[in-house]
LOMI-479885 format. One line per 3 residues: their letters; for each residue x, y, z of N, C-alpha, C. Coordinates in Angstrom, 3 decimals, padded with zeros to 6 digits. Each point is the difference from the previous one (the first is absolute). Layout:
a) X Y Z X Y Z X Y Z ~ ... .
This chain:
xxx) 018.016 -050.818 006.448 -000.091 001.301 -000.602 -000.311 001.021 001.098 ~ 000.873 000.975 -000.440 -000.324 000.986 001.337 -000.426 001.229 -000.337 ~ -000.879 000.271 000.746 -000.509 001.506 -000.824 -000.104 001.440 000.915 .
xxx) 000.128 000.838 -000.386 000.503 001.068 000.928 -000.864 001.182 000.017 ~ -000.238 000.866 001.113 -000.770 000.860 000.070 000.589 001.502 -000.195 ~ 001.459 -000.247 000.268 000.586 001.172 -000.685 -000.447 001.324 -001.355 .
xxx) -000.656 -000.644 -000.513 -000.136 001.336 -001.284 -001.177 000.193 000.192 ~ -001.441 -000.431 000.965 -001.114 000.595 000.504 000.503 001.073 000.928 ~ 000.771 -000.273 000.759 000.215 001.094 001.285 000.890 000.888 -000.795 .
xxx) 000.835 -000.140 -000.926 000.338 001.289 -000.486 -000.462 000.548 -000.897 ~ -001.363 -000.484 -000.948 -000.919 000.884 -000.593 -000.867 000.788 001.122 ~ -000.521 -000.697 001.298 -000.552 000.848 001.112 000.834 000.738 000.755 .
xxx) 001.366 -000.232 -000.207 000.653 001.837 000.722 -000.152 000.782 -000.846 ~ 000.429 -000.289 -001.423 -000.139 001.173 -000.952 -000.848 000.763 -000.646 ~ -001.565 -001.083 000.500 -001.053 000.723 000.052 -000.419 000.723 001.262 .
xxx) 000.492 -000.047 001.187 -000.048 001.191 001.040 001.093 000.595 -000.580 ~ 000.804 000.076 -000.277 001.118 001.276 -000.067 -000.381 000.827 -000.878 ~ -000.893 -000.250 -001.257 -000.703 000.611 -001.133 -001.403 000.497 000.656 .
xxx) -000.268 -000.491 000.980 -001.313 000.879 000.422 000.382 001.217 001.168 ~ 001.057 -000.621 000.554 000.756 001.153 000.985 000.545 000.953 -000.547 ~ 000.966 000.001 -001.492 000.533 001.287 -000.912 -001.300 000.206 -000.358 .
xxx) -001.165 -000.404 -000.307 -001.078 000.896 -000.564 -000.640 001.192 000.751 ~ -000.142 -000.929 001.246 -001.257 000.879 001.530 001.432 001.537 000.097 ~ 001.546 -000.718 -000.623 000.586 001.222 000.656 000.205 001.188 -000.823 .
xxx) -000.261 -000.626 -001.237 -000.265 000.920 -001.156 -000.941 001.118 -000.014 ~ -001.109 -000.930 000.396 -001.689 000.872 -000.199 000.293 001.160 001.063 ~ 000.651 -000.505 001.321 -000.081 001.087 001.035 001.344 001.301 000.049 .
xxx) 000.736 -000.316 -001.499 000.434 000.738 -000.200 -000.616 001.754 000.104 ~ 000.799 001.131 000.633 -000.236 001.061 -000.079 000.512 001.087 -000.827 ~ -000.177 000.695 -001.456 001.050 000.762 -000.307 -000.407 001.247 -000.009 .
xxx) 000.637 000.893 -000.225 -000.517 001.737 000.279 -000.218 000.070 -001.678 ~ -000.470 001.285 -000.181 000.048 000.374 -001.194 000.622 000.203 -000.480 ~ 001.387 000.470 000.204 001.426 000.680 -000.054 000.796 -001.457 -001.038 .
xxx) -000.482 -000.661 001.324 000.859 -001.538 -000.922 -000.849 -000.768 -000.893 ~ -001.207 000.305 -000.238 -000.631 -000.986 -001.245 000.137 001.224 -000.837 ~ -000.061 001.113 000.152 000.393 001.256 -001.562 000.928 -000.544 -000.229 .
xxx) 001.636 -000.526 000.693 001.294 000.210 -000.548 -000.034 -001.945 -000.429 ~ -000.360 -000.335 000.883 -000.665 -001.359 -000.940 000.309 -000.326 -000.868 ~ -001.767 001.023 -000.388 -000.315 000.455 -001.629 000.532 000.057 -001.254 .
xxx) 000.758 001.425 000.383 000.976 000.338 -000.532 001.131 -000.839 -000.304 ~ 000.229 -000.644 000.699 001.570 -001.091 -001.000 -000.692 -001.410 -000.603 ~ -001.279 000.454 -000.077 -000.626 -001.022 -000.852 -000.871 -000.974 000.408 .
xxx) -000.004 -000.340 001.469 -001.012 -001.158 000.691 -001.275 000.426 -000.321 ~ -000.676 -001.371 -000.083 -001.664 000.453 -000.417 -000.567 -001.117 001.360 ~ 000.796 -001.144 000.552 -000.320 -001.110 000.797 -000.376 000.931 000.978 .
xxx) -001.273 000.221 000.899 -000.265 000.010 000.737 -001.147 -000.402 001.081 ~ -000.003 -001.391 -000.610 -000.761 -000.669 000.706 -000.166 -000.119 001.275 ~ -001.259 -000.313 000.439 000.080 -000.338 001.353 000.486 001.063 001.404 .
xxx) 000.334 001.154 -000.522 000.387 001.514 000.626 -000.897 000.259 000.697 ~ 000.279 000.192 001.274 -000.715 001.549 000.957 000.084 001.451 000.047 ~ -000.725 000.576 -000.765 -000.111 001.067 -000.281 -000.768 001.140 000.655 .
xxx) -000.415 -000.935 000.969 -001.454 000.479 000.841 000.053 001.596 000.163 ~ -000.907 000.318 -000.040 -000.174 001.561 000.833 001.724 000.923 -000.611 ~ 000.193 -000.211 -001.461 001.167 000.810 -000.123 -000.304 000.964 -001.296 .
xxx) 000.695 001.178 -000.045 -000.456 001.220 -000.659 000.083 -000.235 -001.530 ~ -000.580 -000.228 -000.783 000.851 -000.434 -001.497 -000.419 001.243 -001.451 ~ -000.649 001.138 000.698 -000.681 000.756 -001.049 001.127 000.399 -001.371 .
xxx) -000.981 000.123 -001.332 000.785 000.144 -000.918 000.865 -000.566 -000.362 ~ 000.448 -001.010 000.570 001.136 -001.457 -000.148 -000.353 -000.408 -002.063 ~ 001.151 -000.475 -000.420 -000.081 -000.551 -001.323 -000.099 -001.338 000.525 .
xxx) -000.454 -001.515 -000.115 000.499 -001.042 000.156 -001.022 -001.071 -000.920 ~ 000.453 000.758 -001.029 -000.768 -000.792 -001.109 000.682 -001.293 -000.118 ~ -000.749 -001.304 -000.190 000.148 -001.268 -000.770 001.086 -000.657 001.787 .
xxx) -000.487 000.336 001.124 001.173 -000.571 000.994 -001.532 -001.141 000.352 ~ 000.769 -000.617 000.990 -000.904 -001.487 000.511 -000.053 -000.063 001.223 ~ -001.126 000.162 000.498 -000.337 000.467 001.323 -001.147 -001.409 000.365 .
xxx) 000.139 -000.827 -000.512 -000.702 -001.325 000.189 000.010 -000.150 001.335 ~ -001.206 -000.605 000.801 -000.171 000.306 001.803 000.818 000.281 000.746 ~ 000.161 001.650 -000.668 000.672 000.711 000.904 -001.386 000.838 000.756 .
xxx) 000.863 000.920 001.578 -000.645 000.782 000.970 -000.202 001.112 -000.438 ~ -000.722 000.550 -000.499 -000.384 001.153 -000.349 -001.271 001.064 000.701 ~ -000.252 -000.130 001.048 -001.365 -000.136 000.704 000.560 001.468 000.616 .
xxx) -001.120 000.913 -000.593 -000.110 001.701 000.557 001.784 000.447 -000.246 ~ 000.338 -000.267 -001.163 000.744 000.657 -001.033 -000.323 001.219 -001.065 ~ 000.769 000.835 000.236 -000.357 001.203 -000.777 000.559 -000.436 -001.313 .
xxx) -000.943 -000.031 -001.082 000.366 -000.285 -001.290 -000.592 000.970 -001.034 ~ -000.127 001.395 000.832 -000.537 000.778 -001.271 000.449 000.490 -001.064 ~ -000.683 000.072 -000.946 000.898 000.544 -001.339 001.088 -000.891 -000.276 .
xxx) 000.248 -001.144 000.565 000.933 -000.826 -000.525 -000.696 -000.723 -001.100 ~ 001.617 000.042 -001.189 000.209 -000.963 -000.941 000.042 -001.435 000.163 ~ -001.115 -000.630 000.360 -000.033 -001.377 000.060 -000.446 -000.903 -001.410 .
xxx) -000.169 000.678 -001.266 000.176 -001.076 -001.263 000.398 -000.872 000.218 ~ -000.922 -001.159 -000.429 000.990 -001.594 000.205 000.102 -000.326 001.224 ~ -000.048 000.625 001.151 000.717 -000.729 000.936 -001.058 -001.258 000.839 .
xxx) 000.861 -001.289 000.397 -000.604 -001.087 -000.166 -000.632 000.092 001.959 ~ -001.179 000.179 000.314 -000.161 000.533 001.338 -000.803 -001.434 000.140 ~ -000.152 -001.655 -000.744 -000.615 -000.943 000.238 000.268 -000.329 001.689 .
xxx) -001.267 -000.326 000.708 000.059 -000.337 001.220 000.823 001.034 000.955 ~ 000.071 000.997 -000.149 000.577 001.367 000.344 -000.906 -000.017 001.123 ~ 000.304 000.661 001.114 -001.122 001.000 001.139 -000.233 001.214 -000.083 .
xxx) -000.363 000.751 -000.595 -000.404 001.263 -000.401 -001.217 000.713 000.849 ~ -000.206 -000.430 001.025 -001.106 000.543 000.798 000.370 001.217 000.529 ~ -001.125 000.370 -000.217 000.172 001.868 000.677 001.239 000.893 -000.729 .
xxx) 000.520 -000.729 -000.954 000.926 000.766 -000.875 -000.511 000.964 -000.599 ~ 000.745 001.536 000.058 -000.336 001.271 -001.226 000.536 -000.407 -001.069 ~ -000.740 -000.066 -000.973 000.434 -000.410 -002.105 -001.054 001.055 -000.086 .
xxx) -000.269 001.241 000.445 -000.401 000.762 -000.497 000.865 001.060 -001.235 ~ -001.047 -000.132 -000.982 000.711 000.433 -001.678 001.042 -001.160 -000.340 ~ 000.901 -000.974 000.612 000.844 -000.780 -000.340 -000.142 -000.512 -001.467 .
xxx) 000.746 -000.507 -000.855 000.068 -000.449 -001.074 000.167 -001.479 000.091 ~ -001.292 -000.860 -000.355 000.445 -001.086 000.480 -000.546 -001.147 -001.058 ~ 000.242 000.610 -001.343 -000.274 -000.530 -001.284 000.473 -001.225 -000.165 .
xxx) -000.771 -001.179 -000.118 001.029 -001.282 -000.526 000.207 -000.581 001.113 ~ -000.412 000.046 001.340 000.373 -000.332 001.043 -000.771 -001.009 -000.175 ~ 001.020 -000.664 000.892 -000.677 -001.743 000.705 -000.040 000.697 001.619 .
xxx) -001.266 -000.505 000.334 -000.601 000.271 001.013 -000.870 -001.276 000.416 ~ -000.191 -001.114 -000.428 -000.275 -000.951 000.184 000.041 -000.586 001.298 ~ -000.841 -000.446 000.459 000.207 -000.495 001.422 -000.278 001.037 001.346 .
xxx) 000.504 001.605 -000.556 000.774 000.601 000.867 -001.237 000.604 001.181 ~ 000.211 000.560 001.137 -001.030 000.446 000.758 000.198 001.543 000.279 ~ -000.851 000.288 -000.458 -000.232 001.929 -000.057 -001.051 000.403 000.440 .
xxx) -000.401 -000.798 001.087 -001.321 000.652 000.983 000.744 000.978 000.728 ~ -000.748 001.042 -000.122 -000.237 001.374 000.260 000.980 001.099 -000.360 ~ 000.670 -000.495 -001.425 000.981 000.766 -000.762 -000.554 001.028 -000.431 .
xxx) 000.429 001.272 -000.662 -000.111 000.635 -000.505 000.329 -000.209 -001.112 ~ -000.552 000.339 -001.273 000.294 000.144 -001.497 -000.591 000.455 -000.788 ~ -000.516 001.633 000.847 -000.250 000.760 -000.848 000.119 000.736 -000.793 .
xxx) -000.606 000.002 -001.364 000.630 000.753 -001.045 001.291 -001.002 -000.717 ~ 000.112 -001.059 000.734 001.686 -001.131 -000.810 -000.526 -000.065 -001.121 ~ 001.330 -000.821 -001.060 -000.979 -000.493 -000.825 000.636 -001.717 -000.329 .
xxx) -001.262 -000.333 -000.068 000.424 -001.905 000.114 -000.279 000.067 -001.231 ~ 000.105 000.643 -001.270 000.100 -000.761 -001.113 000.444 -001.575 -000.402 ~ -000.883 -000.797 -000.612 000.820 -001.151 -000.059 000.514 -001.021 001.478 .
xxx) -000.103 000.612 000.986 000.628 -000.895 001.107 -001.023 -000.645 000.323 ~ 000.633 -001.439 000.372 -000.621 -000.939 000.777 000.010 -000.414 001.077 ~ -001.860 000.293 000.235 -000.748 000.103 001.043 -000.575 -001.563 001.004 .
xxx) 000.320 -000.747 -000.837 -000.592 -001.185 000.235 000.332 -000.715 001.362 ~ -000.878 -000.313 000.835 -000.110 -000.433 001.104 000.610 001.227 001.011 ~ -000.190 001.061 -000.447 000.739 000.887 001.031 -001.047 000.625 000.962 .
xxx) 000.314 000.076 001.087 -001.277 000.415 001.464 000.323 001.672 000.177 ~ -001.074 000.769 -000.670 -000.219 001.194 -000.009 -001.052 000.532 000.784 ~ -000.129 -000.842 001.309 -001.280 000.386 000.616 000.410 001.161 000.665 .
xxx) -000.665 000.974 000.052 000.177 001.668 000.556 000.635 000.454 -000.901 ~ 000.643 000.149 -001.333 000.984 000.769 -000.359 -000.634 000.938 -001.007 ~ 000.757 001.359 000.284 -000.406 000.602 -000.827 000.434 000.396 -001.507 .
xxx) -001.126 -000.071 -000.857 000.498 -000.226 -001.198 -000.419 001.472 -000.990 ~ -000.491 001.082 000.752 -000.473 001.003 -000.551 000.649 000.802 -000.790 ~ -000.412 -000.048 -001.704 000.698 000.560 -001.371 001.331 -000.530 000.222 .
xxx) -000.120 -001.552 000.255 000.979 -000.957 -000.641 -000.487 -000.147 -001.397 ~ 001.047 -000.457 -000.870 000.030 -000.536 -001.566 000.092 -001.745 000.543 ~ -001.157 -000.199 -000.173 -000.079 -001.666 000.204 000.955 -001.032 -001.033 .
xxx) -000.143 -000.781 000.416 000.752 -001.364 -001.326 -000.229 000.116 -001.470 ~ -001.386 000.248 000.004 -000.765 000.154 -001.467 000.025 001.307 -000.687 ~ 000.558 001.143 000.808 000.107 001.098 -000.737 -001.166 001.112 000.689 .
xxx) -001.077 -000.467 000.215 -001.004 000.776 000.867 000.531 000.546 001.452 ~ -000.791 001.161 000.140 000.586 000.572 001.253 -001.203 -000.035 000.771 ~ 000.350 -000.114 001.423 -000.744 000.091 001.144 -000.398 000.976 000.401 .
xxx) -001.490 000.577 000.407 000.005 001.646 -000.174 -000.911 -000.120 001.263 ~ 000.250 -000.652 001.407 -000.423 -000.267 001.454 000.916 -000.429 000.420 ~ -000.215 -000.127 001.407 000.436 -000.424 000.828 -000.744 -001.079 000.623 .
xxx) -000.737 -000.447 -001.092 -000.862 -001.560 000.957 000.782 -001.067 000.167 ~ -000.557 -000.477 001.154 000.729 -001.064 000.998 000.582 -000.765 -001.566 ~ 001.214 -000.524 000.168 000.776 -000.638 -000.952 -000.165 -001.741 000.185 .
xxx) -001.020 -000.392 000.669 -000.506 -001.321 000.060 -001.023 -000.149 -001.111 ~ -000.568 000.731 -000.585 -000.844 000.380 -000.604 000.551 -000.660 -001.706 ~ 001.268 000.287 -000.401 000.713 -000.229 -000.708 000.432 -001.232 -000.416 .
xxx) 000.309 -000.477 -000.550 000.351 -001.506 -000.929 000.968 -000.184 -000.987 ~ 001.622 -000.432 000.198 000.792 -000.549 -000.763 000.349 -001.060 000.073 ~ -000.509 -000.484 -001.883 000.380 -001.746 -000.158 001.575 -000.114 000.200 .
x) 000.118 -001.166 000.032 001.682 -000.421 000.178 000.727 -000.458 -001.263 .
């Protein structure tokens, strides 16, 4: 009886080739120009995106999926973010100042030293998300209560 090693080594290329389309995914770069027009013909997939340091104010992009995507010192003010799924997202040093970010999954995501003042997280989930430095002053919290300081946002506590 002879037995062959053939279908181990080609489950282990196709698991590097699936981690190589991923790393090339994540380091994807798009402008704003092309995730608006995106948008617009209907994509909501945008996982895993670098968005870093790009202008997005007043943007609609309700209910899109931004699951660990780059978002880190992104202008997101006054944006329509309802719904949108920001789990394991990088959100650090991001403006979501006034943003609408009702219903959001935010889970996981890291928003040390974001801004989000005045947003309102109605309903969104907060759970396990790292808000150390961020500001949360006359945010509408999860529960409906609003934040009426600016105290350190470590201070703060959402179950998962």
């Amino acid at each position: 009886m002879q037995f062959s090693n053939q279908g181990i080594s080609d489950e282990a290329e196709t698991s590097v080739k699936k981690k190589n389309l991923l790393q090339k995914l994540t380091s994807l770069k798009m402008t704003p120009e092309q995730l608006l027009n995106q948008y617009a013909a209907g994509e909501r997939n945008f996982r895993g995106l670098n968005l870093s340091y790009q202008i997005l104010s007043r943007v609609d992009l309700m209910r899109a999926d931004f699951t660990g995507a780059k978002l880190d010192h992104t202008v997101l003010e006054r944006a329509n973010l309802t719904r949108v799924n920001f789990s394991k997202a990088n959100l650090s040093g991001a403006n979501l100042r006034r943003a609408e970010l009702i219903w959001a999954n935010l889970q996981g995501a890291n928003l040390r030293g974001a801004n989000l003042r005045g947003a309102d997280l109605s309903g969104a989930d907060l759970g396990g998300a790292d808000l150390t430095g961020a500001d949360l002053g006359g945010a509408i919290l999860p529960d409906g209560s609003i934040l009426l300081t600016s105290q350190p946002s470590s201070l703060l506590r959402f179950s998962s």
